[in-house]
C-alpha positions in Angstrom: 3.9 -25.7 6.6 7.8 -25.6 5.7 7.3 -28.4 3.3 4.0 -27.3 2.0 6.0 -23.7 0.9 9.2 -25.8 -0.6 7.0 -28.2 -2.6 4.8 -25.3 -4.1 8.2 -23.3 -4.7 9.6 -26.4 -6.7 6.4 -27.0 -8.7 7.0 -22.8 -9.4 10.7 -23.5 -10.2 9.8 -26.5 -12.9 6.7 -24.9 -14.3 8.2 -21.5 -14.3 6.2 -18.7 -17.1 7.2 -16.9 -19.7 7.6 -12.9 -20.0 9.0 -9.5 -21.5 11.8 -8.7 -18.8 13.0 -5.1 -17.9 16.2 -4.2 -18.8 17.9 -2.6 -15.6 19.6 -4.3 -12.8 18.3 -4.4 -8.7 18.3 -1.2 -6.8 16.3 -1.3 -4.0 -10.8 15.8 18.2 -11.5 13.1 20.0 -11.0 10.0 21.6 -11.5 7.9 18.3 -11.9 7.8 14.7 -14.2 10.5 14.4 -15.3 13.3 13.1 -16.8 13.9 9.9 -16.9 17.5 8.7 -16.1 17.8 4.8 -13.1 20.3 4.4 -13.4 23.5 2.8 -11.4 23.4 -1.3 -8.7 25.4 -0.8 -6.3 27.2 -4.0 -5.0 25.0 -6.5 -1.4 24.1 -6.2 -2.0 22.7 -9.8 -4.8 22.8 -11.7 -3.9 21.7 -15.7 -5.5 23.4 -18.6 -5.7 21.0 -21.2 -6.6 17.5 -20.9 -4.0 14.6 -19.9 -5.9 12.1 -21.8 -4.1 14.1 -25.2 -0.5 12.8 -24.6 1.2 10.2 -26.2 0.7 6.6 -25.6 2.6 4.0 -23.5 6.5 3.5 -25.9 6.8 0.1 -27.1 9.4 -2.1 -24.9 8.0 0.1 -21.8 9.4 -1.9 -19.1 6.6 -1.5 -15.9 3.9 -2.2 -18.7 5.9 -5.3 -19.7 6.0 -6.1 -15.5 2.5 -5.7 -15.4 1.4 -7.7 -18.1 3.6 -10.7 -17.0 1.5 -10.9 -13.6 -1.7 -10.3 -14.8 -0.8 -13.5 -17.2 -0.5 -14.9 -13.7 -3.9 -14.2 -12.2 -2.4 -10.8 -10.7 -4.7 -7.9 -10.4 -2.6 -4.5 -11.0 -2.5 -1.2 -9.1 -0.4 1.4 -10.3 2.1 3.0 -8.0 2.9 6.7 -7.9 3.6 9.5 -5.9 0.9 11.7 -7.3 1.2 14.2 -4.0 5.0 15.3 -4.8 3.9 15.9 -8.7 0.9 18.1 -7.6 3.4 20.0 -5.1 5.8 20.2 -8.1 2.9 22.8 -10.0 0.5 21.8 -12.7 2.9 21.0 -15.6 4.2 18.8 -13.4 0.8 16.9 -12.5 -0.4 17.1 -15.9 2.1 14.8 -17.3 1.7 12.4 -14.5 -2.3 12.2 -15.3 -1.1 11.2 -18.7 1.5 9.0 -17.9 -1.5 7.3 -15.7 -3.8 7.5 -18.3 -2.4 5.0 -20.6 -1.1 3.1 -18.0 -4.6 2.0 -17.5 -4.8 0.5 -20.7 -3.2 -2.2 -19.8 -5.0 -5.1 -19.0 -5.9 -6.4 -15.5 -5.5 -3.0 -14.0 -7.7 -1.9 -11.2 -6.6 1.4 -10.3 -3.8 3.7 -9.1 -1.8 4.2 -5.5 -1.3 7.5 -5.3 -0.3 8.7 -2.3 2.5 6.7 0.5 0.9 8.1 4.1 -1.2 11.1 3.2 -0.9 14.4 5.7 2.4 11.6 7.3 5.3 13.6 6.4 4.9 14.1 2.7 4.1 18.0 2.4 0.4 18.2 2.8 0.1 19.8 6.2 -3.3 20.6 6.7 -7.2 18.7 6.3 -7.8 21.2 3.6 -4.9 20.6 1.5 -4.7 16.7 1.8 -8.5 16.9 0.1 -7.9 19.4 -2.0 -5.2 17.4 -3.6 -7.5 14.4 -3.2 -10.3 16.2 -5.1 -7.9 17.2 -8.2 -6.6 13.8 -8.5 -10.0 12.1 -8.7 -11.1 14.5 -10.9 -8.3 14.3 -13.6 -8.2 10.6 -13.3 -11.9 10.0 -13.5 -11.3 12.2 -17.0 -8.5 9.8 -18.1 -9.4 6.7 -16.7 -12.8 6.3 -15.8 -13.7 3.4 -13.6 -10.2 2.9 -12.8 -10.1 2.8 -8.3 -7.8 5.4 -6.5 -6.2 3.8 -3.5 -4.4 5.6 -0.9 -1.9 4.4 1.8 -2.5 6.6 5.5 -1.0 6.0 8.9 -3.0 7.1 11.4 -1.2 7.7 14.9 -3.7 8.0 16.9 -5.1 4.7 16.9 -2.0 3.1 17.9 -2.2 5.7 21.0 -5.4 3.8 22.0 -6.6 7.3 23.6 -10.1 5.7 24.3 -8.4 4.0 27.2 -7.1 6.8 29.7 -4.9 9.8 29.9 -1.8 8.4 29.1 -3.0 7.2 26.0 -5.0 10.3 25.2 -2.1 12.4 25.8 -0.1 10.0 23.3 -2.9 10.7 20.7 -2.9 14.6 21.1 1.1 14.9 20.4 0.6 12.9 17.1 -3.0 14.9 16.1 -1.2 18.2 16.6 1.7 17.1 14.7 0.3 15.5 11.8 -3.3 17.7 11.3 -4.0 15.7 7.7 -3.5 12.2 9.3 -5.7 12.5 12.2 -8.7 10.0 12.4 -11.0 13.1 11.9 -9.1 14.0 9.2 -9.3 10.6 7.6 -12.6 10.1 8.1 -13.6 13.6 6.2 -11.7 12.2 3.3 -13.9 9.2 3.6 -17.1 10.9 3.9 -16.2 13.2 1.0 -16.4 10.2 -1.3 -12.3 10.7 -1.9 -10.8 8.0 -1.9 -11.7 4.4 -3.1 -9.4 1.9 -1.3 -7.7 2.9 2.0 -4.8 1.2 2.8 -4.7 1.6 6.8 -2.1 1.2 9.4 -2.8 2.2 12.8 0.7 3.1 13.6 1.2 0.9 16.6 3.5 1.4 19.1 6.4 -0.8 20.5 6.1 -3.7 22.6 7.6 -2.0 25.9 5.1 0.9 25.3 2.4 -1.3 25.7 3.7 -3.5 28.0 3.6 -0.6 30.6 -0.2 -0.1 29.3 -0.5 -3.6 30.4 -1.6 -5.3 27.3 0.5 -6.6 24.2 0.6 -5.3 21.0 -1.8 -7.5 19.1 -4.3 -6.8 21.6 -3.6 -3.0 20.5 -3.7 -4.0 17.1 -7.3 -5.7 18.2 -9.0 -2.9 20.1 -7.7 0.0 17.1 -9.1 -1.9 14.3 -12.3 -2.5 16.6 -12.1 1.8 16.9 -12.2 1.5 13.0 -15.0 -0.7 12.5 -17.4 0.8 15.3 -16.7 4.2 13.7 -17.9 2.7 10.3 -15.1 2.9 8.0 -15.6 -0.4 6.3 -18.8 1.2 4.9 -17.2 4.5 3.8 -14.9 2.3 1.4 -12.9 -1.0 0.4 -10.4 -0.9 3.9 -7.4 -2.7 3.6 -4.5 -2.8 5.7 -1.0 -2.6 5.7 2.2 -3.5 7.2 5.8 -3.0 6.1 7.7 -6.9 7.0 10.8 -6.7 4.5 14.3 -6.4 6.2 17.9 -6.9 4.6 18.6 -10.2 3.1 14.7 -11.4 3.6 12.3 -11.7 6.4 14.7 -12.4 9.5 12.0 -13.4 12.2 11.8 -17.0 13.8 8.2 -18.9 13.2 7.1 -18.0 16.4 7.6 -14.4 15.3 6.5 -14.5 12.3 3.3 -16.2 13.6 2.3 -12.9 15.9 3.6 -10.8 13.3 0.5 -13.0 10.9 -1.7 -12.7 13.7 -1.1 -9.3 14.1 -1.0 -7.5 10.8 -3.2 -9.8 8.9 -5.7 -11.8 11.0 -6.6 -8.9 13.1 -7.5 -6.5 10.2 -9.2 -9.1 8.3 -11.2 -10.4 11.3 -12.3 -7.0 12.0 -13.2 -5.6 8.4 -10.5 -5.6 6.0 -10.4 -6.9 2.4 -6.9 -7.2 1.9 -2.9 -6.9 3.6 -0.5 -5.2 1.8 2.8 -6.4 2.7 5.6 -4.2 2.0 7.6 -5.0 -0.3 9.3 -7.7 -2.7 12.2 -5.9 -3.2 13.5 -1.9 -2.8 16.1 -0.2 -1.9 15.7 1.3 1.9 17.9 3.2 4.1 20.9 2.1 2.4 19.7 -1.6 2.4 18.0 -3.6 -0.7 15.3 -5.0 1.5 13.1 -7.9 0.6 10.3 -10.5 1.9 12.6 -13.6 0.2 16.4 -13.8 0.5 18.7 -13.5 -2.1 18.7 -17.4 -2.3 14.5 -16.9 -2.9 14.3 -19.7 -0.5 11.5 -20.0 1.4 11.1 -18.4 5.4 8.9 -18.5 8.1 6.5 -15.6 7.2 6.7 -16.5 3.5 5.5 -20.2 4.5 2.9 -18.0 6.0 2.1 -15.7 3.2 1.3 -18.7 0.5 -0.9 -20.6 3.4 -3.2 -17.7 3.6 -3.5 -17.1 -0.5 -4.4 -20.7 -0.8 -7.0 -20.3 2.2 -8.1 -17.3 0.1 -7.4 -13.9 2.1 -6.3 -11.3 -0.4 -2.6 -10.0 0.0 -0.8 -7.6 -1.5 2.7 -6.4 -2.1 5.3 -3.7 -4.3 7.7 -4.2 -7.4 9.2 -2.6 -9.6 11.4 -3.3 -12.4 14.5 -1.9 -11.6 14.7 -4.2 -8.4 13.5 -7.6 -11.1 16.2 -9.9 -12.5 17.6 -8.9 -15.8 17.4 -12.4 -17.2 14.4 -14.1 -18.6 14.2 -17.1 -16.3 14.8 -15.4 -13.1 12.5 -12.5 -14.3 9.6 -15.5 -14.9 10.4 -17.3 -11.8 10.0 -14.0 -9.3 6.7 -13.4 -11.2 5.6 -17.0 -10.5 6.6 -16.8 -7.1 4.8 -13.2 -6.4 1.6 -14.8 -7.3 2.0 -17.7 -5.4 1.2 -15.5 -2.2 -0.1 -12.3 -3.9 -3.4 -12.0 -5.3 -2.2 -7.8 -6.4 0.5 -6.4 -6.9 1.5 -2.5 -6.8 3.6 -1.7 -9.7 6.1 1.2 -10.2 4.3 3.5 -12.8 7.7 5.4 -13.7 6.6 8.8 -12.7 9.6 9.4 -10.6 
């Protein structure tokens, strides 16, 4: 597998592509999935009065169009990335020019769709079932005006399921500490979202647990992994939309596991979800700043590692992957800017790119 990665990384490295590169330098309830009561529309936080679509279009040079079009020349389908939740919070003004900001973004070819929200109801501000879907029904609505037939994906972490509460008191007890404290990320929750025709993609982690946690539950975390995304399928989910997981794998300096741990963490995050339902794996992330780190998937040497090995074995086998990148974390020089791109689409069949909304 080693020398299957380092020949197709050498072929990369001689064939290389050409491409406009940015100019900027790196800087990183119940016992299941249920429920399926449509929230009540709550009061506006922003509601815009005249139509995003009327702003100005996408400035020449723009360096995450210029990112985007390099990988789609690369087979790369495109998802713009943006924190649409903390805009809306911000008031309508606020929103609006986001909307239009997205809005020509999706102009550019080989775009699918936007990201809009990183964990909805997990920490970000939207605290209750009602808000989460009224911001959901806001951001549909203005992007359906400005980009119509453009996908909106969202990311959600759902801590129940990693709490397995289907299985006995201890894990029931698990799952009602994480429902109470995170109302708009609760399977119920969730599921409403789904059922209310919100969202098109749903990027899904199940929020597992660590190792010793289930250890003491006497199974291992892959089996966890196993019996959540079986909760997700028997509860329908892969019907209510186009379910996709995700899994954050990038540490300082590159992936740092062995290949035996990067093996279970393949088995785990990827051939689980897939086997049970899921379209695609979004692996967190090429390249970003993070906790004071610059984290990444590939060193700084771009060599190749264990999980990467694994990454480009399962693109050529045809399972759909995903990851994040943004310009400011892209080499300022046109042959290292061509050769990351190559070497994204190597293993990713999308890419999230940073839509400079802030």
């Amino acid at each position: 597998m080693k020398a299957v990665a380092i020949a197709t990384l050498a072929l990369l490295l001689v064939t290389g592509c050409s491409g406009n590169q940015p100019a900027s330098s790196p800087t990183a309830t119940s016992t299941g999935a249920s429920g399926t009561a449509t929230p009540p529309p709550v009061q506006s936080k922003a509601q815009p009065s005249t139509n995003p679509a009327s702003g100005p279009g996408v400035p020449a040079g723009d360096q995450y169009v210029a990112l985007a079009k390099a990988l789609h020349k690369r087979g790369v389908a495109i998802w713009w990335e943006t924190d649409l939740v903390s805009r809306w919070q911000q008031g309508p003004d606020s929103f609006a020019q986001a909307i239009t900001r997205l809005g020509e973004l999706a102009k550019v070819p080989g775009v699918v769709g936007f990201k809009i929200s990183d964990e909805i109801g997990y920490g970000d501000g939207l605290t209750t079932m009602a808000d989460a879907a009224e911001f959901l029904r806001q951001a549909k609505t203005q992007l359906t005006k400005v980009a119509p037939g453009k996908q909106l994906l969202v990311d959600a972490v759902v801590p129940e399921l990693g709490c397995l509460p289907w299985l006995g008191t201890n894990q029931l007890g698990c799952a009602q500490r994480v429902r109470l404290k995170y109302p708009a990320a609760t399977a119920a929750a969730v599921e409403s979202y789904l059922r209310a025709g919100l969202i098109d993609r749903l990027d899904l982690s199940t929020g597992l647990l660590d190792d010793a946690t289930y250890a003491k539950w006497g199974i291992t975390k892959r089996e966890a992994q196993s019996d959540a995304w079986k909760r997700v399928r028997d509860q329908g989910w892969p019907q209510l939309t186009m379910l996709q997981a995700r899994k954050a794998l990038a540490e300082p300096n590159g992936y740092q596991g062995s290949p035996d741990q990067a093996a279970k963490d393949t088995a785990t995050y990827i051939d689980v979800p897939v086997a049970a339902g899921a379209r695609a794996v979004d692996i967190w992330t090429w390249r970003q700043h993070y906790e004071g780190n610059i984290v990444s998937l590939l060193g700084p040497d771009l060599l190749p590692n264990p999980l990467w090995t694994n990454l480009v074995q399962l693109r050529s086998h045809g399972t759909q992957l995903a990851t994040h990148m943004t310009p400011s974390a892209m080499p300022t020089d046109d042959r290292g800017f061509a050769h990351e791109c190559d070497l994204a689409a190597a293993a990713f069949a999308a890419i999230f790119v940073a839509a400079g909304t802030g």
